[in-house]
N, C-alpha and C positions, 0 to 999 in steps of 0.2 A: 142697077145701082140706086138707091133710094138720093133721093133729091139731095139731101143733104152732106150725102158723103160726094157729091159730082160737085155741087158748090166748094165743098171744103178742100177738094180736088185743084179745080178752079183757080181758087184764092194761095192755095200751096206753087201754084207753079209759077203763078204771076211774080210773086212772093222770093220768089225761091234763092234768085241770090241777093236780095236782103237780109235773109236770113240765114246767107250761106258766112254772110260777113258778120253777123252781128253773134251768132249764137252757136258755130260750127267751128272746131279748129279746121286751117284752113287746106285744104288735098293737091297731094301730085295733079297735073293737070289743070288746076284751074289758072284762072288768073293771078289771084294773091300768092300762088307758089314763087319762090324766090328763080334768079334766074341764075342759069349756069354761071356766070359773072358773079353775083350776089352769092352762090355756094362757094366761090373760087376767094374770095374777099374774105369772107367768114374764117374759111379753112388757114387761108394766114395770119386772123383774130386770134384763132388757136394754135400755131405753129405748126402746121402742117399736120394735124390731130385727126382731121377730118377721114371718117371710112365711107364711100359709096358702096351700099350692099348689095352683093352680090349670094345670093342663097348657097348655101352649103352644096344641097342638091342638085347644083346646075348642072356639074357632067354626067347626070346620068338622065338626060331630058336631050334633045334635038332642039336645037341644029348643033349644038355644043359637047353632044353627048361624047364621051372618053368610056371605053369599057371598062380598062386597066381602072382609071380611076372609078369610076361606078363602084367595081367588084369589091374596091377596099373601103370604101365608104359605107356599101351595104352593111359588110362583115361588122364596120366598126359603130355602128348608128345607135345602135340601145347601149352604147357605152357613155357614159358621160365625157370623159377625153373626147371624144370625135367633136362636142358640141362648144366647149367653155372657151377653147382657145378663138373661137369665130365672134366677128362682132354681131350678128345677127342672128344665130341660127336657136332655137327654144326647143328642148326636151321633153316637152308634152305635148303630144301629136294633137290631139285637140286644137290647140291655138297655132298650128302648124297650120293644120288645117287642107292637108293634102295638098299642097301649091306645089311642090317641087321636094320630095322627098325619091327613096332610093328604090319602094317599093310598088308606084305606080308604071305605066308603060314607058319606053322611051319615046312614045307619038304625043302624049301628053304634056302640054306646053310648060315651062319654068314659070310659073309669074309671082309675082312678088307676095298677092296675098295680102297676109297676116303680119309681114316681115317688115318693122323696121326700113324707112326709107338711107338713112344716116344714122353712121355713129358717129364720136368722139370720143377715140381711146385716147382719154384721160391722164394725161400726167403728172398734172398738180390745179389745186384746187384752182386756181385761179383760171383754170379750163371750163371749169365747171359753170362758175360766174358767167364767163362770156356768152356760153352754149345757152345760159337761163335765158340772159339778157336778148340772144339772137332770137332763140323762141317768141318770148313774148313779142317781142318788136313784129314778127312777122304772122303769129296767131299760129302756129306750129305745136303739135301735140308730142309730149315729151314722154319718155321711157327711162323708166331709169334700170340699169342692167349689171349686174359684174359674169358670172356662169350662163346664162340661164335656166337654172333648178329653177321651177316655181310650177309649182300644181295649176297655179290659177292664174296664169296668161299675164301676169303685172310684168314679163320683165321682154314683152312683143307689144307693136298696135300697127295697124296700117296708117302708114304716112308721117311716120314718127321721128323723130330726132333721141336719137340714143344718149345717152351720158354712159359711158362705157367704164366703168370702174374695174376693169379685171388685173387690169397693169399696176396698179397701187399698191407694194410688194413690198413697203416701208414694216418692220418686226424687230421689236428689241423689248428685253424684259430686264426689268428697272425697277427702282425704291416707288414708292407711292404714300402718300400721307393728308391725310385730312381729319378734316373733326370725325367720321365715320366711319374712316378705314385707315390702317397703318400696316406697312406688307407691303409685297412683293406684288407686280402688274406687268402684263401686257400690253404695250401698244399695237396694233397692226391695222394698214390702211385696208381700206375697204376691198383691196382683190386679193387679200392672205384667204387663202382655203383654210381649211382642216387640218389636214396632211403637214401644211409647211408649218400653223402655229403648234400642232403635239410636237413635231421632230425637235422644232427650236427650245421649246419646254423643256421634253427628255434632257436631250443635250446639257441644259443648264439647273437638273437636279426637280421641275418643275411639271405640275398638268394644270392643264386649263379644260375648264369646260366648253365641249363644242357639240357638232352631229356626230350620227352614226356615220352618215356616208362622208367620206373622207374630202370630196370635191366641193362639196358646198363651201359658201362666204363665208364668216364666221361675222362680219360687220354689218350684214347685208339686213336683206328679209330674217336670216336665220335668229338673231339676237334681238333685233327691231319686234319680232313678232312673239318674241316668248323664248321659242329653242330650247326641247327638250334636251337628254343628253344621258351620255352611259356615266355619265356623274354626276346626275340630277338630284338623287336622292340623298346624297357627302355632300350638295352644296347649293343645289336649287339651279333653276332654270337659267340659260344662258342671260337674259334679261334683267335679270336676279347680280350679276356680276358687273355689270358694267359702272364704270366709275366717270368716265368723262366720254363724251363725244365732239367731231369735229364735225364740222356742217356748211353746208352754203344753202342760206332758204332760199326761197321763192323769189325773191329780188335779187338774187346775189350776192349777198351781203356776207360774208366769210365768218365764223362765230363759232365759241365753244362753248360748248353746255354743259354744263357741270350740275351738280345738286342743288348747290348752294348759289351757284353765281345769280345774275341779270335774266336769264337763261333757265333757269332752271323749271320753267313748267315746259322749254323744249325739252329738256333731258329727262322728265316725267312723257313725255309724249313718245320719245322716241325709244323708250324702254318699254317694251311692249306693246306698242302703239300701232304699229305696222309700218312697213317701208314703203320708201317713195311716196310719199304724203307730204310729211312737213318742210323738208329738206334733201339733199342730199350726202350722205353721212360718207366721209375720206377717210374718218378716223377713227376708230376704235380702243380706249382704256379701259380692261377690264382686271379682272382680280386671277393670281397665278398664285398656286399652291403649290406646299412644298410636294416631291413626290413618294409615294406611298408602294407598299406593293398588291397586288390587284388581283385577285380572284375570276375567272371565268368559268359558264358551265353551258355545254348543248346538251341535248334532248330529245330525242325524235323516235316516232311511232308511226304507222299505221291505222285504217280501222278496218285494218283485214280480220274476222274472225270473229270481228266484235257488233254485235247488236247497234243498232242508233241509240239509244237511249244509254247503253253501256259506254258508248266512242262519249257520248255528250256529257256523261257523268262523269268523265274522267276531267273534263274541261271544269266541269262545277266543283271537286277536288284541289284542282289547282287555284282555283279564284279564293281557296280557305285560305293559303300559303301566303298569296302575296301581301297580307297587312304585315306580319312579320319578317317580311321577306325585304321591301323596302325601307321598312324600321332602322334596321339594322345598318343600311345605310347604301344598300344594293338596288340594280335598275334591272330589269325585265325585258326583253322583245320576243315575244313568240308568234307566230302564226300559224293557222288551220284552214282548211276547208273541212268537206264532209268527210273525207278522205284519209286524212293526216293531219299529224300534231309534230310543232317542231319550235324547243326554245331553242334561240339564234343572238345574241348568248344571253344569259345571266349576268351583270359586271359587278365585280362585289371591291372596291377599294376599302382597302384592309382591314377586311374579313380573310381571314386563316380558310383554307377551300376547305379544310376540315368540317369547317363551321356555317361553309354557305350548303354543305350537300347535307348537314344536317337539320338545314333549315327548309329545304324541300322534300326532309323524310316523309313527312306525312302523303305528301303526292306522291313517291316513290313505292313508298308500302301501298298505295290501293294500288299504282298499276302492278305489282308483284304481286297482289291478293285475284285480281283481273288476269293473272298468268300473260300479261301484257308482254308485251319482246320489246324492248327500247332500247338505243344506244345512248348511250352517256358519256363525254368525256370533260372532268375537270380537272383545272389547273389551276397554278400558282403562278404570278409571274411577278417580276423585278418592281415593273413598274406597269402604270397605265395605257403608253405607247407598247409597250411590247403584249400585255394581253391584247391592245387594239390589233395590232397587226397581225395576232396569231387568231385571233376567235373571232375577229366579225369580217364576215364575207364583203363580196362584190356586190353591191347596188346598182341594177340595171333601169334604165332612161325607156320611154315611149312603150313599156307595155303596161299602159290600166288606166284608169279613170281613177278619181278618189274622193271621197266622204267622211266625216269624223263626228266624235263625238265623245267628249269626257263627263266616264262614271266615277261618280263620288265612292268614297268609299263605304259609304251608307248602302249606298243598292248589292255592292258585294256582298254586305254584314247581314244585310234586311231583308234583301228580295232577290238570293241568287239565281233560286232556280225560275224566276220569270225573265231574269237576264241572259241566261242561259237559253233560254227558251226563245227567246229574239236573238239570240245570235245565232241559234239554230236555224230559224226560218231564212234566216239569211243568207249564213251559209249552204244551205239545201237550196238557196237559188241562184246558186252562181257567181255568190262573191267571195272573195278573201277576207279573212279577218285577218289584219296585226294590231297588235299589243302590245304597248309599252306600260311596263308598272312601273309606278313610282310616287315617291311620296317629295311635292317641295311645298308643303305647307309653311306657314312664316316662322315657324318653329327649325325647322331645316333655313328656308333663304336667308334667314336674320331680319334684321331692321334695314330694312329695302325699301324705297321710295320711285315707285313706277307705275307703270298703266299696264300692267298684266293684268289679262282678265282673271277676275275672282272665283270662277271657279275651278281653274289649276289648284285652287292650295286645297280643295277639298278633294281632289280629284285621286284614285287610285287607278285607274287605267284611261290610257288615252285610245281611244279606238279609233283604227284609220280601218275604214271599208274601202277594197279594190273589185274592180270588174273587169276582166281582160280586153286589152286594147287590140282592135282589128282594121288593119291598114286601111284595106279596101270594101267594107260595109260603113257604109256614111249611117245610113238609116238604123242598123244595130247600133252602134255607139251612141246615138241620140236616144234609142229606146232605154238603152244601158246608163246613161244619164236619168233620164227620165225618171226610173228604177230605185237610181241612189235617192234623189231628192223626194219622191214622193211614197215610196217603200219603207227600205232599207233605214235611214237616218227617224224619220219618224217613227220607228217602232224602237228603239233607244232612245228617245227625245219624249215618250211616253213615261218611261222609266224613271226620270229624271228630268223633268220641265225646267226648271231653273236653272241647271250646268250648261253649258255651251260647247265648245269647238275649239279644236287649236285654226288657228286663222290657216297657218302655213299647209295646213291638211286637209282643212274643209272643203266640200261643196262648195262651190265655184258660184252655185244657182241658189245656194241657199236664200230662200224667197227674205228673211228677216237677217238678213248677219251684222246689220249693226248693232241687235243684241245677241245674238250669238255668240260671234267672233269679238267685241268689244264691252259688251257687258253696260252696269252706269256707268263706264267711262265712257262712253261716247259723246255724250252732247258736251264734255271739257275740253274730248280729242278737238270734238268741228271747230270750236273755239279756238282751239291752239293753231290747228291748219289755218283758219283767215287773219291770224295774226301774225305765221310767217311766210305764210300764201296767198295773199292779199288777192293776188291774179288767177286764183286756181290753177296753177301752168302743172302740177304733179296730179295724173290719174291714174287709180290700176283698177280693177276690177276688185271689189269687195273691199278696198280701201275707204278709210274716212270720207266722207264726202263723196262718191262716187256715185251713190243713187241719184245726185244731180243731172247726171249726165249720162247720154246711150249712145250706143257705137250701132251704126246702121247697118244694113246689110255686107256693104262697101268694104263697112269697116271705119269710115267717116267719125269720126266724136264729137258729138252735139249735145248741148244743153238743153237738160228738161224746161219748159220753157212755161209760163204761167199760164198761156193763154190752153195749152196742153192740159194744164191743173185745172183748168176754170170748165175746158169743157174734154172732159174726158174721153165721150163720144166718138170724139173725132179719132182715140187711137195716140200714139206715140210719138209725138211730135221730135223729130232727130230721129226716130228708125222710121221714118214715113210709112207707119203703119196703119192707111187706113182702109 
């Protein structure tokens, strides 16, 4: 070992818990951890709110192992139900991170991992406050969670204290008026899914813009971060909608943020800005339309029979269609490998199906000119909930990795066949393409006032890259990372240098993502976060502010620390990497 890294060795461990107190949120085990007494005190601060976690996965590990329970846990594990209803447990195997899942041995210990030490399922904001206030007081690193959907580990940390928003089930649709909007709104607390705000919509003549997959928050990361939508292009991105938020920042302090109020460069921050940053958002106001009737269309092939160049020209075909196709006021999801082609669906809100199948004539005539075999079926339905429920399938949990990347609608118009051509290599190495088209330029969102990144409004396809997720190869899924970030995403990011990422879908490792994922709004975001995070108590992974700080091997969260800055040399000061 060269002299200088045994000195800085040396001085690290002499050091170590000075630095464990001054610069480290503080870990199970040590001394600063609170004591069984001090959690017992807390949990009455909150009413009896308090969860100790216990991993999803425990029955099917020793000494605790249950078969019966194992066997139905297995079965149900890539489903999203098996995961949202639990205070701890996270849908992205990755940040899981094998600790106690359904698919290692039974001799393989349960340990906690990656998982959240405590939650706080959350009943009313004034939970929320106490929870901030207990963190900080004790140097405790905080999570904030309602499902856990999240590509990118922000809703897990080892050693963490949860704020558990899933129980927050407050929905009513109601008058709304201000200088900006006057109409019909949504409220709903931060743990309404999907599912619960279309039914209640239907029900009362109404749709609201959310996800595809019906389990997600609709207040959470989903709307905070942008939030594409099968009604994206009739009204603009979920971000695009929101008229008021309820919040508790970083001190605790309980506040609404509106456009216009005191508040109002939170409700810019928090509109696109990403979640678990600034605040913790309870409350959700967004905009509720009248309802409409709704066009749907699938599509699927093969590339049995067909040449490469034939299967890939079919895909450069269809990239003609989508300017027109979103125009009109309709959204897109399809996906491919080398293998197959399959739209999943088309959403056309009112568009006559007449008039959306004549809008993908052009792509329909080459593959009839191609003697191509495809299935088609389109429809008409009532309304948006009932096309939802009849055309977009099941969304399965813990199988892939993921990466992204939003093409303008320039590289479609200008440079398809080199776009095509990167998606090709792509796909020819193992990954999945999905595609969402859609157009929410400010010409669709209106006069909107947020921190969506800038290049959604020029964006015609958002592309999310998948790699199949493998329980038990640790070393593949790190190469398969590897892959996304140094491969796959840069040969898109060629195409298009100036477009970015949806945050909620990107690379996790994306080496640059505060302009990626945040665009120039980021040095306003870091602003707004020390103004209602004075304490830095909210971290996630690819969030505002987060390059501040690295999560060690442990899993420990420690701040990047100057002396780290000053002398680089030394390695990673918080992942002790020297």
């Amino acid at each position: 070992m060269p002299w200088w890294k045994t000195v800085a060795a040396t001085l690290l461990a002499a050091s170590s818990q000075a630095w464990a107190s001054t610069a480290c949120r503080c870990f199970p085990g040590e001394k600063c951890w609170p004591s069984e007494t001090t959690w017992a005190r807390f949990n009455r601060t909150v009413e009896g709110h308090l969860v100790k976690t216990v991993p999803l996965g425990t029955p099917c590990h020793a000494p605790n192992y249950d078969a019966v329970t194992c066997a139905t846990l297995k079965s149900g594990w890539l489903l999203p139900e098996e995961h949202y209803d639990d205070s701890s447990s996270v849908m992205a195997p990755f940040f899981a991170n094998g600790t106690c899942d359904p698919f290692h041995p039974v001799s393989k210990p349960c340990l906690m991992g990656n998982y959240v030490s405590y939650s706080v399922d959350v009943g009313r904001p004034e939970h929320i406050a106490a929870t901030i206030r207990f963190a900080t007081e004790h140097n405790i690193r905080v999570v904030v969670r309602n499902t856990g959907h999240d590509y990118n580990g922000r809703s897990t940390g080892a050693g963490a204290l949860a704020i558990w928003t899933h129980h927050l089930k407050d929905l009513s649709i109601h008058d709304y008026h201000d200088r900006h909007y006057q109409g019909k709104a949504i409220t709903m607390g931060a743990g309404v899914q999907g599912f619960e705000a279309y039914e209640l919509a239907d029900a009362q003549g109404y749709q609201v813009v959310g996800g595809e997959c019906p389990t997600v928050g609709l207040a959470g990361g989903y709307s905070q971060g942008g939030g594409h939508s099968a009604l994206a292009s009739r009204y603009g991105l979920a971000a695009d909608q929101v008229l008021q938020w309820k919040v508790v920042d970083g001190t605790g302090r309980i506040m609404t943020a509106t456009r216009d109020n005191e508040h109002s460069d939170l409700f810019w921050a928090l509109s696109g800005g990403g979640a678990g940053t600034y605040g913790v958002v309870f409350s959700m106001t967004s905009k509720a339309y009248s309802a409409t009737p709704v066009s749907g269309l699938n599509l699927t092939y093969t590339a049995a029979g067909l040449s490469s160049d034939a299967f890939y020209e079919t895909i450069e075909v269809f990239h003609t269609v989508l300017p027109a196709l979103v125009d009109a006021g309709a959204m897109s999801i399809w996906y491919y490998t080398n293998a197959f082609f399959s739209i999943s669906p088309i959403t056309a809100p009112n568009i006559p199906v007449s008039q959306l199948v004549e809008l993908l004539r052009p792509f329909t005539d080459h593959l009839d000119q191609l003697k191509i075999k495809y299935s088609m079926s389109a429809n008409q339905f009532d309304s948006y909930y009932a096309q939802y429920k009849g055309m977009q399938g099941l969304i399965e949990v813990g199988t892939a990795q993921y990466g992204g990347w939003l093409v303008p609608r320039s590289v479609v118009q200008d440079n398809n066949k080199a776009l095509v051509k990167a998606y090709r290599n792509i796909t020819e190495s193992g990954a999945t393409f999905i595609g969402v088209g859609l157009n929410v330029s400010k010409k669709v969102a209106g006069n909107v006032h947020n921190a969506v990144l800038p290049a959604w409004r020029d964006a015609l396809i958002d592309t999310t890259l998948t790699t199949p997720w493998n329980w038990t190869d640790s070393a593949l899924m790190l190469e398969r990372q590897r892959q996304m970030t140094e491969d796959f995403i840069p040969q898109l990011r060629a195409l298009s240098p100036e477009s970015g990422a949806y945050m909620n879908e990107g690379d996790f490792r994306q080496p640059d993502f505060q302009s990626v994922f945040y665009g120039p709004n980021y040095a306003a975001l870091r602003k707004i976060k020390a103004k209602y995070d004075p304490h830095n108590i909210f971290y996630g992974k690819t969030n505002v502010g987060s390059d501040e700080w690295r999560e060690r091997d442990d899993g420990r969260l420690c701040q990047v620390s100057q002396w780290q800055a000053d002398w680089p040399e030394f390695g990673t000061v918080g992942a002790l990497e020297l």
